[in-house]
Every structure is written in structure tokens, then in C-alpha cells.
Backbone as ProteinMPNN parsed JSONL, in Angstrom:
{"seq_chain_A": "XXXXXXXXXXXXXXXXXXXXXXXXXXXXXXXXXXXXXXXXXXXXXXXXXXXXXXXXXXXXXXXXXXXXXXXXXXXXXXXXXXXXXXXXXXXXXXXXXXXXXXXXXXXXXXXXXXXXXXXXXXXXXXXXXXXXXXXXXXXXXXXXXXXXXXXXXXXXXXXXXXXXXXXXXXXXXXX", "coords_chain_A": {"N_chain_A": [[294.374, 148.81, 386.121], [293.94, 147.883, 383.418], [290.987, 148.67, 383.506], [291.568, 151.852, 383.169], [292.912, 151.82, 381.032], [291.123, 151.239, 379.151], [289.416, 153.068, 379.453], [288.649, 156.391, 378.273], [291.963, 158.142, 378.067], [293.659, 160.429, 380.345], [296.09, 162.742, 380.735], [297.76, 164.704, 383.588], [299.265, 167.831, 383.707], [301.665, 168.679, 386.242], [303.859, 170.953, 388.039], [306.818, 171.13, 389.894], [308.956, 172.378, 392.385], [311.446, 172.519, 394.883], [310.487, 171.917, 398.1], [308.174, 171.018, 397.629], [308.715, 169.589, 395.522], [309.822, 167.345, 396.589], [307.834, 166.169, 398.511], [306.763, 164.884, 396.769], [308.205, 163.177, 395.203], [307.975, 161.626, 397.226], [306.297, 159.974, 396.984], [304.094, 156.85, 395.078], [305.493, 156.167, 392.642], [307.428, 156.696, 389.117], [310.735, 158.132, 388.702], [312.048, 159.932, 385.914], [314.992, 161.161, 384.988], [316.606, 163.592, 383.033], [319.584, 165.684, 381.408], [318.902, 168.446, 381.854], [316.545, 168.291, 383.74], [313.513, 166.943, 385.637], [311.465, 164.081, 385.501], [308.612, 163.465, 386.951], [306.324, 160.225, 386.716], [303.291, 159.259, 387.891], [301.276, 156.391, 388.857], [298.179, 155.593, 387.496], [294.826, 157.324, 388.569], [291.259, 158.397, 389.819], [290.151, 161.483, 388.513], [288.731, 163.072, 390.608], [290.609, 161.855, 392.89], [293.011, 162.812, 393.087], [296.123, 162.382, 395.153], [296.505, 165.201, 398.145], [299.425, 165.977, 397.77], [299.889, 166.137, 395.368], [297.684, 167.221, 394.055], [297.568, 170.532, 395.025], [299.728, 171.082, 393.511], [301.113, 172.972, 391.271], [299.67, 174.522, 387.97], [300.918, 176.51, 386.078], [303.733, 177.823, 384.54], [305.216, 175.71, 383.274], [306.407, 175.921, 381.098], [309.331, 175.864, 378.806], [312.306, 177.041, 377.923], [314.526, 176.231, 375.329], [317.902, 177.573, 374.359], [319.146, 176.331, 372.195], [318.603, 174.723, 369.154], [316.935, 171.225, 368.865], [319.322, 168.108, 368.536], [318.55, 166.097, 365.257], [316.931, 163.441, 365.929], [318.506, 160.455, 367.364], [318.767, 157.364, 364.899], [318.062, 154.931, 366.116], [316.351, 155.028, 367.597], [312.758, 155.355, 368.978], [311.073, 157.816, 367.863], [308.905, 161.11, 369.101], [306.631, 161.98, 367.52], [305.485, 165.519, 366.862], [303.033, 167.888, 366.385], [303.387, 170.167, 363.537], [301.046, 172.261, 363.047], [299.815, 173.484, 365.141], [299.59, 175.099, 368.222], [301.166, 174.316, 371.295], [301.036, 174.216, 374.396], [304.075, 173.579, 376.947], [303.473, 171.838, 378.983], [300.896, 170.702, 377.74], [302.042, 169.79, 375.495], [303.785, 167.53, 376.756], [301.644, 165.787, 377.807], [300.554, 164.78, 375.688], [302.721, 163.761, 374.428], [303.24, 161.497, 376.484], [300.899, 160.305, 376.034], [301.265, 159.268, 373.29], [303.733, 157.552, 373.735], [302.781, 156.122, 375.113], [300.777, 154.707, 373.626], [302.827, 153.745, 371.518], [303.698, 151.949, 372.919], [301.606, 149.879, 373.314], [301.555, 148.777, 370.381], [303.594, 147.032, 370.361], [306.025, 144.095, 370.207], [306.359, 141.686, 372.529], [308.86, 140.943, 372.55], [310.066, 143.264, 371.833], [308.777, 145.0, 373.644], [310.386, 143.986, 375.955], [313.312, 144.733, 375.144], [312.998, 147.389, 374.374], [312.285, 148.55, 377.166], [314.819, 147.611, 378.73], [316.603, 148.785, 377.759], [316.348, 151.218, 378.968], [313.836, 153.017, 378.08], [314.41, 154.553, 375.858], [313.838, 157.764, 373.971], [313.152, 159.962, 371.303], [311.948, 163.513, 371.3], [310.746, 165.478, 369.037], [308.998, 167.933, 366.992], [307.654, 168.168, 363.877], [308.196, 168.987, 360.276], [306.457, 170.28, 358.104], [305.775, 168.916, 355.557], [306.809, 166.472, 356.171], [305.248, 165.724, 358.405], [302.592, 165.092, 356.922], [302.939, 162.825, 356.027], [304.039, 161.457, 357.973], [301.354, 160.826, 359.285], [299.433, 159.365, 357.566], [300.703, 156.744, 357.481], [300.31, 154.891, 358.892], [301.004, 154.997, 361.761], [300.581, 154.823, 365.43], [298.507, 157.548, 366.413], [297.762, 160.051, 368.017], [294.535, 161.404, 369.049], [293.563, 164.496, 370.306], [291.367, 164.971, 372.755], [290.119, 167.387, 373.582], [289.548, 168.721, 375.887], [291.267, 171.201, 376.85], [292.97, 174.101, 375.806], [293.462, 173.145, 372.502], [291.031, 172.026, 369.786], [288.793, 169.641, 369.946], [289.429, 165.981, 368.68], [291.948, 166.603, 367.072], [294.857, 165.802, 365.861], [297.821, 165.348, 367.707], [299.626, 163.864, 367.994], [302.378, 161.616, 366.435], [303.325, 158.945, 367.168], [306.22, 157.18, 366.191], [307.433, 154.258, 366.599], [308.832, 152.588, 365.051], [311.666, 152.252, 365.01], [311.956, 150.114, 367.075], [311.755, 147.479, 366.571], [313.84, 147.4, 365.138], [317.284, 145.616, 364.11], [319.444, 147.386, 364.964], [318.528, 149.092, 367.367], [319.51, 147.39, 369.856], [321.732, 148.212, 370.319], [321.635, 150.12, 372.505], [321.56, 148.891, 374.679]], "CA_chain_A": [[295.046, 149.349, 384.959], [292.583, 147.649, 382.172], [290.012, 149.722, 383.306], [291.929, 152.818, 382.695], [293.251, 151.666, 379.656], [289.577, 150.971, 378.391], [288.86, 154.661, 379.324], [289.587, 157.976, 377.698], [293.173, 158.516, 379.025], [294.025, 161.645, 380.461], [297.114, 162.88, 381.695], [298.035, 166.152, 383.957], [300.815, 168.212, 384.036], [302.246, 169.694, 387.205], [305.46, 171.818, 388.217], [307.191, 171.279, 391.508], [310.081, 172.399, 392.894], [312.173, 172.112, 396.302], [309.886, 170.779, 398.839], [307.069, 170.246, 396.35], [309.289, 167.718, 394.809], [310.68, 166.076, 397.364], [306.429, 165.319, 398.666], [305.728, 164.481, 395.13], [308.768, 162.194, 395.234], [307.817, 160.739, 398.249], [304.047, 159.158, 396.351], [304.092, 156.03, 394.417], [305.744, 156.879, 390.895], [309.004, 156.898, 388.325], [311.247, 159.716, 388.311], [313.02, 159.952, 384.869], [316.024, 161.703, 385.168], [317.253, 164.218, 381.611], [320.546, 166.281, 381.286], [318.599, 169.336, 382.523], [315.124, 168.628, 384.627], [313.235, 165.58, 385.96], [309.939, 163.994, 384.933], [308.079, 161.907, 387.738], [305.087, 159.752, 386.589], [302.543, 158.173, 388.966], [300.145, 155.743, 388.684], [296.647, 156.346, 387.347], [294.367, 157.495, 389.315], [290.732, 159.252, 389.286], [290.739, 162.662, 388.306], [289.027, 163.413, 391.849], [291.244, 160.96, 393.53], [294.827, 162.666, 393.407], [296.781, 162.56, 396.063], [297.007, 166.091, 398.205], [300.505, 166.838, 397.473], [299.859, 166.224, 393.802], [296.466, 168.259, 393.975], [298.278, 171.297, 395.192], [300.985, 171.885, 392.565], [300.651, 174.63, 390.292], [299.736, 174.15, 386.605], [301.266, 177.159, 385.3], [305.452, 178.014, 384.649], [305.788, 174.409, 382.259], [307.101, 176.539, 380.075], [310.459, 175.521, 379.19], [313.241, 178.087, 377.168], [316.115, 175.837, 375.181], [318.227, 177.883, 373.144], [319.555, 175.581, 371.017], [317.734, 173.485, 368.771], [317.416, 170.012, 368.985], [319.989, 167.607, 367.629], [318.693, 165.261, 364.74], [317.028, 161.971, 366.733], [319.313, 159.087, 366.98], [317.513, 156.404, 364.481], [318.057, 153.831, 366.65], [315.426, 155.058, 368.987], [311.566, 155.917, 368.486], [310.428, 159.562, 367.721], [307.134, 160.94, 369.101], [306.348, 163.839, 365.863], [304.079, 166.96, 367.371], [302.098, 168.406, 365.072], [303.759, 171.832, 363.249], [300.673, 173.262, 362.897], [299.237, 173.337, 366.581], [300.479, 175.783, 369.236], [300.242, 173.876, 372.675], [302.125, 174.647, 375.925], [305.052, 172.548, 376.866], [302.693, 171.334, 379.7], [300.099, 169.855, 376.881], [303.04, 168.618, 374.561], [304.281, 166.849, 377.692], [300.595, 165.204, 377.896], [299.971, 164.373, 374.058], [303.534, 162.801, 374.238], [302.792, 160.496, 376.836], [299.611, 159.339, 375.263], [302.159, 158.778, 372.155], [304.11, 156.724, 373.983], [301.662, 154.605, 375.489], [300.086, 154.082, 372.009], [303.547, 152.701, 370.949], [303.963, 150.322, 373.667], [300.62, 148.807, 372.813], [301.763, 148.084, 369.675], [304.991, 146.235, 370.097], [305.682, 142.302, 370.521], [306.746, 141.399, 373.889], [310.748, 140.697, 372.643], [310.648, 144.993, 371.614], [308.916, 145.83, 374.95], [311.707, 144.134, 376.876], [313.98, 145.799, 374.393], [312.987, 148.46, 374.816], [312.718, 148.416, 378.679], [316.223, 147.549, 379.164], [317.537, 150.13, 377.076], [315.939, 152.89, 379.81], [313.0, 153.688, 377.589], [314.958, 156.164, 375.267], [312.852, 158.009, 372.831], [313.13, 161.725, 371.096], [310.736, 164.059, 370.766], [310.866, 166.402, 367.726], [308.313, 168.893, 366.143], [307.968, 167.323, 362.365], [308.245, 169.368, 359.531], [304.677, 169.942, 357.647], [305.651, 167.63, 354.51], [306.771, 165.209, 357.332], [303.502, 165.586, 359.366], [301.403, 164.41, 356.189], [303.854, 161.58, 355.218], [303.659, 160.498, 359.456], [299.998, 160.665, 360.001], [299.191, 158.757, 356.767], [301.697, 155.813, 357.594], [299.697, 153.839, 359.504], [301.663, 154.774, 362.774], [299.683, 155.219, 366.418], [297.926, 158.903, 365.953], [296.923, 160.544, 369.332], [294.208, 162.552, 368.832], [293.349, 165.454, 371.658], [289.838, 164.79, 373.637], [289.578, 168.592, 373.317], [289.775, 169.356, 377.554], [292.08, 172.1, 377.695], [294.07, 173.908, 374.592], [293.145, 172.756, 371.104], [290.148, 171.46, 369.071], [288.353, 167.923, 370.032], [289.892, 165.359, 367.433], [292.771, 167.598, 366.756], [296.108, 164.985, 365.601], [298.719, 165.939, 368.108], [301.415, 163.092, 368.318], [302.647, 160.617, 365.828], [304.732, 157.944, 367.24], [307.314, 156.796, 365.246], [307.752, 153.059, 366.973], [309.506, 151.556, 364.467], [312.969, 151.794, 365.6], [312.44, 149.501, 368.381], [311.726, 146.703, 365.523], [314.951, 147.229, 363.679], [318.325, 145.662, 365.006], [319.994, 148.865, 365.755], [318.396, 149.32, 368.83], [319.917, 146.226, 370.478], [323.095, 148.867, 370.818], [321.273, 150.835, 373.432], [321.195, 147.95, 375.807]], "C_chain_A": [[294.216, 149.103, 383.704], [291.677, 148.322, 382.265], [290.357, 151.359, 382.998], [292.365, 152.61, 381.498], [291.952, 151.509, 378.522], [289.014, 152.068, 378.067], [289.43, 155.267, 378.492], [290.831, 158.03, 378.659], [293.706, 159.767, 379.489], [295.032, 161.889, 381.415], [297.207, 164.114, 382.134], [299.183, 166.23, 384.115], [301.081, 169.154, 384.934], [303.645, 170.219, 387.332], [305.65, 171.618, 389.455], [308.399, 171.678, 391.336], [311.049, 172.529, 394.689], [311.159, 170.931, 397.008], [308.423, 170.208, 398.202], [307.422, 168.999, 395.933], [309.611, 166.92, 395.269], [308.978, 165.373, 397.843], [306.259, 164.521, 397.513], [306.419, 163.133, 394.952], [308.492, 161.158, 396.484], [306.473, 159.417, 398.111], [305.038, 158.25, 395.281], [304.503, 156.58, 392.841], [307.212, 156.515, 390.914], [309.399, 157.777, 388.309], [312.599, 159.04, 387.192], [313.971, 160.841, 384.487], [316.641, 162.494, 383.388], [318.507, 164.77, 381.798], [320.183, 167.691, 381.833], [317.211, 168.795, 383.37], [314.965, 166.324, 384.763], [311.869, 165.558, 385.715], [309.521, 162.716, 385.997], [306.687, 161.864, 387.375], [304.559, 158.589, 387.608], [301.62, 157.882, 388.616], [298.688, 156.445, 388.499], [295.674, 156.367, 388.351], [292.699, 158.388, 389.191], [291.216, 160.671, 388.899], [290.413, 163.325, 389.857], [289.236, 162.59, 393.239], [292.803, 161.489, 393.52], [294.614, 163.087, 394.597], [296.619, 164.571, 396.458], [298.109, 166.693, 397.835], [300.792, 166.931, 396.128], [299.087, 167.617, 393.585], [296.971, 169.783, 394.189], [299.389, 171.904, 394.306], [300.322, 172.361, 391.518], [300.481, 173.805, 388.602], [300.618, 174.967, 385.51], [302.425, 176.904, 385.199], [305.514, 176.214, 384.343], [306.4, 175.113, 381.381], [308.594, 176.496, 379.92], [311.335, 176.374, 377.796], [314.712, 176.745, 376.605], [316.366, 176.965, 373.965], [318.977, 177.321, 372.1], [318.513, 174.396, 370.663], [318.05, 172.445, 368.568], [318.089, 169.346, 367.947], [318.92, 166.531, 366.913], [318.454, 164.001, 365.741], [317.87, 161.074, 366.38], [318.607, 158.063, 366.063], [317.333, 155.599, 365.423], [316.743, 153.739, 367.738], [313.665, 155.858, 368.332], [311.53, 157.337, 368.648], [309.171, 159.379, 367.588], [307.268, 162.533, 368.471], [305.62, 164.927, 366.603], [304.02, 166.983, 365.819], [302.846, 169.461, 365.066], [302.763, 172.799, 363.336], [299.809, 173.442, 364.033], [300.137, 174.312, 367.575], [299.993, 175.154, 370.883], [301.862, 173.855, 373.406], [302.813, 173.245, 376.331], [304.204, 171.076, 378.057], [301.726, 170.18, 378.916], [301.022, 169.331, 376.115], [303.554, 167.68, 375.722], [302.826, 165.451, 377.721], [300.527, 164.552, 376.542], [301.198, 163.695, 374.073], [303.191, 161.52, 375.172], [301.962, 159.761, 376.753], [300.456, 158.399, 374.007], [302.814, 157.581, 372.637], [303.475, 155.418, 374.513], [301.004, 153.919, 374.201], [301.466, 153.123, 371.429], [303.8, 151.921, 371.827], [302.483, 149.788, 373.635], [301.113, 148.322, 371.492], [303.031, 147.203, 368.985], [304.708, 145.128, 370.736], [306.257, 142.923, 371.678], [308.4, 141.528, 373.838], [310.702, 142.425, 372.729], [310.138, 145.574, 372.933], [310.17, 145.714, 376.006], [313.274, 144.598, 376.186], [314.397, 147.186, 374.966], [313.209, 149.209, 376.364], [314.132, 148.41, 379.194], [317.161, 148.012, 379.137], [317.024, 151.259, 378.172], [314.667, 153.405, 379.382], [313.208, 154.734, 376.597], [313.846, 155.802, 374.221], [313.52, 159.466, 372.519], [311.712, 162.312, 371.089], [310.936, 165.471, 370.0], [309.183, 166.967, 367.541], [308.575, 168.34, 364.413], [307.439, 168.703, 361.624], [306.638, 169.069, 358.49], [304.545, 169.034, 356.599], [305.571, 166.273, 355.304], [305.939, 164.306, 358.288], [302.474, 164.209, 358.396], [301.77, 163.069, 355.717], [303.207, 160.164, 356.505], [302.206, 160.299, 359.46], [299.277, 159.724, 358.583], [299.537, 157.285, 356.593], [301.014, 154.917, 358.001], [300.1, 153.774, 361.277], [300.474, 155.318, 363.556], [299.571, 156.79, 366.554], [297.567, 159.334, 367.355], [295.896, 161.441, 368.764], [293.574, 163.036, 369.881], [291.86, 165.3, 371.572], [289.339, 166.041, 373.431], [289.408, 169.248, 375.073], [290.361, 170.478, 377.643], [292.836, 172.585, 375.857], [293.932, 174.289, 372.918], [291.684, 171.894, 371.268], [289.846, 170.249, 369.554], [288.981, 167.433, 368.85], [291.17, 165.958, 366.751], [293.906, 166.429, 367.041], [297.065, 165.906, 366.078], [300.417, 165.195, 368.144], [301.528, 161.88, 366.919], [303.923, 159.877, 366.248], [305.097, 156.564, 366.265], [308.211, 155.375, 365.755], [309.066, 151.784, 366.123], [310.781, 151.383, 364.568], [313.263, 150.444, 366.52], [312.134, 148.007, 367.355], [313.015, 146.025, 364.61], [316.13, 146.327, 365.009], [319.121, 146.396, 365.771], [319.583, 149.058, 366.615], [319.102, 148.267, 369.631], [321.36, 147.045, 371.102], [323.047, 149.617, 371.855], [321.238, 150.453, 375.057], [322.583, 148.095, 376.828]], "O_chain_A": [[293.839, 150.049, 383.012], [291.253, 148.79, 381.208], [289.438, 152.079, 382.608], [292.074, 153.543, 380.75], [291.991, 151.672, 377.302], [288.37, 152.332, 377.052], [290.488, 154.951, 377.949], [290.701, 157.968, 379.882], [294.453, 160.205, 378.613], [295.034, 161.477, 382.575], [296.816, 164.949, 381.319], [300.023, 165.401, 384.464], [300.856, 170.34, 384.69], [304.519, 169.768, 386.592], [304.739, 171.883, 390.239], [309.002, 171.437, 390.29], [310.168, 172.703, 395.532], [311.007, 169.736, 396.754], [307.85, 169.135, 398.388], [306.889, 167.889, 395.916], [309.785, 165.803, 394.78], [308.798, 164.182, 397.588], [305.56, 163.508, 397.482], [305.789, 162.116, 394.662], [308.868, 159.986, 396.496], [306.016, 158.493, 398.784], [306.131, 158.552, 394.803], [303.811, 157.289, 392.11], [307.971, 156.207, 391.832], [308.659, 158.674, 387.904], [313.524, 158.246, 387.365], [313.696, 161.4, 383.426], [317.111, 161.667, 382.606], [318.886, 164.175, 382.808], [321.15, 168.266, 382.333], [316.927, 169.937, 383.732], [315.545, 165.291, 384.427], [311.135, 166.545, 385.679], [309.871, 161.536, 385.974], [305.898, 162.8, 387.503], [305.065, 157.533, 387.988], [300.866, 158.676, 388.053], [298.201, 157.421, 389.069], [295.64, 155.377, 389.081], [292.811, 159.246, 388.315], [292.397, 161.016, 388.936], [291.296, 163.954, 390.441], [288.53, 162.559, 394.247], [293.719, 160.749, 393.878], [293.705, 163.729, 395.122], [296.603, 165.345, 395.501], [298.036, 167.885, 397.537], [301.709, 167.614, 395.671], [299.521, 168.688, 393.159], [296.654, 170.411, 393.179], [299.833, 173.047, 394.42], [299.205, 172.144, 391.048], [301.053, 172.783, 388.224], [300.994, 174.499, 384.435], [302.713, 175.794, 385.647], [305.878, 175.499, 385.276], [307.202, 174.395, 380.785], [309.238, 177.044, 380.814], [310.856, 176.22, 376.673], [315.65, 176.448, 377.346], [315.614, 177.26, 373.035], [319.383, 178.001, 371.157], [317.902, 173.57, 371.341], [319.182, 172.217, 368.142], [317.858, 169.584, 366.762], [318.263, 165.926, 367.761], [319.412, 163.5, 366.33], [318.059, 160.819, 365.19], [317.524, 157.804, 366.588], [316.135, 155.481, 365.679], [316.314, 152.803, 368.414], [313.56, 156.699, 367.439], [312.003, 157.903, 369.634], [308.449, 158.619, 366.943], [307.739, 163.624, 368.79], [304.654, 164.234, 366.92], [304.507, 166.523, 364.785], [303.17, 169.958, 366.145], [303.056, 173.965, 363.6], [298.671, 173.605, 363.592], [301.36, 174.181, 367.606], [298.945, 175.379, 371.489], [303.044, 173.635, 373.14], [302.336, 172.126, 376.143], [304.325, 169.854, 377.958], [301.71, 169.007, 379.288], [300.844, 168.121, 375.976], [303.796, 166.63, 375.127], [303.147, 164.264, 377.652], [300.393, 163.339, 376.7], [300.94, 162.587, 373.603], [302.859, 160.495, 374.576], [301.999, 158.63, 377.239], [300.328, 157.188, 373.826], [302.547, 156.534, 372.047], [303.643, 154.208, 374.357], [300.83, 152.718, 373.991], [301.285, 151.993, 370.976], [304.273, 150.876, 371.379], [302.524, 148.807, 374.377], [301.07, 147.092, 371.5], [303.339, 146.862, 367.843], [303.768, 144.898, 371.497], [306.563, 144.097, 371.887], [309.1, 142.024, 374.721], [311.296, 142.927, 373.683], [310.779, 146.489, 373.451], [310.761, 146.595, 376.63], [314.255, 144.748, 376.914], [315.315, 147.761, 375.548], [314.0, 150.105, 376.658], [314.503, 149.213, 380.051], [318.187, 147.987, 379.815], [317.561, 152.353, 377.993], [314.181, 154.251, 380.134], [312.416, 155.663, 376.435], [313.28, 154.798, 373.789], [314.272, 160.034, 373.312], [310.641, 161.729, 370.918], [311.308, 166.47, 370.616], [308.262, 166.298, 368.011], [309.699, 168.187, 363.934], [306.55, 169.413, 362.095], [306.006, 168.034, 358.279], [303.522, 168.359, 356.493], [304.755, 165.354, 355.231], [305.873, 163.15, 358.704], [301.959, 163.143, 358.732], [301.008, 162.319, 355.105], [302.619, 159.084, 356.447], [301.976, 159.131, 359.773], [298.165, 159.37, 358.976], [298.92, 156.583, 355.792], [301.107, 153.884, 357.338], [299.704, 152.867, 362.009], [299.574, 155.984, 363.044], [300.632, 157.351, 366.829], [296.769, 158.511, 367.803], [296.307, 162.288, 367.97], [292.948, 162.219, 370.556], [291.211, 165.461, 370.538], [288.156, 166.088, 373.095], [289.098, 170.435, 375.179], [290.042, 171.049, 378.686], [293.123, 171.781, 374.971], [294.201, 175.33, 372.318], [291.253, 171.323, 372.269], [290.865, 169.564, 369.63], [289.161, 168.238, 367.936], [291.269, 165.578, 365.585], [294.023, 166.028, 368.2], [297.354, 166.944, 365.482], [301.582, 165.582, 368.24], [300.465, 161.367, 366.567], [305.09, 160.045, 365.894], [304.551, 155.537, 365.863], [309.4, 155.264, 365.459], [309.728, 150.793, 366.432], [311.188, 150.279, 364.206], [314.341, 149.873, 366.682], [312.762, 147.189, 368.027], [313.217, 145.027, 363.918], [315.995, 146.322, 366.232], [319.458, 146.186, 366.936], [320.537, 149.456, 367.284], [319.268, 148.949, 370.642], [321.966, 146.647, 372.097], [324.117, 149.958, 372.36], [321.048, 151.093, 376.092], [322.647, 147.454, 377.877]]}, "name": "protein", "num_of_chains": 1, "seq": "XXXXXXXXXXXXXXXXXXXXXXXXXXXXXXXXXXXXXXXXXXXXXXXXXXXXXXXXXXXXXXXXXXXXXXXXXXXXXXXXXXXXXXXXXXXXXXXXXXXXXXXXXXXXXXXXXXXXXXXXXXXXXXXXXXXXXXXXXXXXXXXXXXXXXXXXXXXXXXXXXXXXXXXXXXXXXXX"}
């Protein structure tokens, strides 16, 4: 794990469904359960080191349709910002968030990781408003910026996580 953490981090995003998912579920990993869909993450791995039944799933159809827009994050819980002025497929916002999040669990004490942990991991993830963008990325908070692989621009600021909830007392209600 230190040696991936030392590296450039790169995450992929696949689509499964029926018996796709049930192989996919069957490999070393978390499946995180939402109100509509499921998100399973597995251990790092080279890039030509996945698993066959990983290697095999499709990249395309991430594309995800809500018609209602999202409620207002709870404070109590961290928000990871996208960038407004970036157009990237739900597939790459899925990727640039999980870099986000990993950036804020490096920079929490040990009491807010198991905090946080115990609560489930809740987080939001919002699209920030362009005054909002320049306010977040100025703050001092963990900045992802895109390697440039696939998408968007090398160096191109895609996530700003917004950690500081897990700091305050108000989260302690999540537990």
C-alpha cells in the first residue's frame, strides 16, 4: 500500500451488471451500497495486473441521468467540490472523487479517521458554484489535480475536498 501511495494514483472506472457483478463481487473489495446503485472498490493493483473479471468490464454506459437536483449537503459531513468549469464523464468524476477522498483521509488525526469510519464513511458530492470554486481551491483544502490520462488537461484542478466537517463536533451525530 506505501508503495502505491508513493506513486501517481490512478483509479479506473468500470460498469457491471448481473453476472458481471456478481464475478466482480466475488474479488477482494468493498461494496458501498446508495439509495439507487452500488459502488465496489478493490484493492490496488498494477495497471497490467487486474484481475480477468475486472479486465473485461466495459468502460462505457457510466453515465448516470438524475432528474432531480441534489439536496444541499448535510454540514455535518465532508463535501468533495468538482470543478464547474470542466466537463468530465460521470466515470472520471467517479475517479477524481476518489482521489479527493483519499487526499482527505491523509489529512485527518487518527480520533476523525475513526470518526469518521464508524459513521459509514458519509460524504456528498456536489458541483461548486464558480465563486465557490475560487474561494475552495484557495483555502488551503486537499486539491486533486488530473495526471492528464484520459479526458481533461494534465494539471487540470478537479476535486476540492472539503474535510473539515469531520473536525467539528457535529459529526459525532452520524455515529
Amino acid at each position: 500500500m506505501r508503495d502505491w501511495q508513493d506513486a501517481r494514483i490512478r483509479k479506473v472506472v468500470r460498469r457491471a451488471r448481473g453476472a458481471e457483478w456478481r464475478r466482480a463481487e466475488a474479488l477482494a473489495g468493498i461494496t458501498v451500497s446508495g439509495k439507487s446503485a452500488e459502488v465496489r472498490v478493490f484493492p490496488p493493483v498494477p495497471l497490467d495486473g487486474w484481475p480477468k473479471d475486472l479486465a473485461r468490464l466495459q468502460v462505457s454506459g457510466t453515465e448516470l441521468e438524475d432528474p432531480e437536483p441534489p439536496l444541499d449537503p448535510d454540514p455535518a459531513v465532508p463535501v468533495l467540490w468538482l470543478n464547474p468549469g470542466l466537463d468530465m464523464s460521470a466515470g472520471k468524476a467517479m475517479a477524481q472523487t476518489g482521489h479527493g477522498a483519499q487526499l482527505a483521509w491523509w489529512e485527518l488525526s487518527d480520533e476523525a479517521r475513526v470518526a469518521w469510519r464508524d459513521a459509514g464513511y458519509p460524504l456528498a458530492v456536489r458541483t461548486a458554484e464558480p465563486d465557490r470554486w475560487r474561494e475552495l481551491t484557495s483555502g488551503g483544502l486537499p486539491l486533486v489535480r488530473d495526471a492528464g490520462f484520459t479526458e481533461i488537461a494534465p494539471g487540470s484542478a478537479t476535486v476540492v475536498a472539503d474535510h473539515r466537517p469531520l473536525g467539528r463536533t457535529g459529526f459525532r451525530h452520524l455515529r
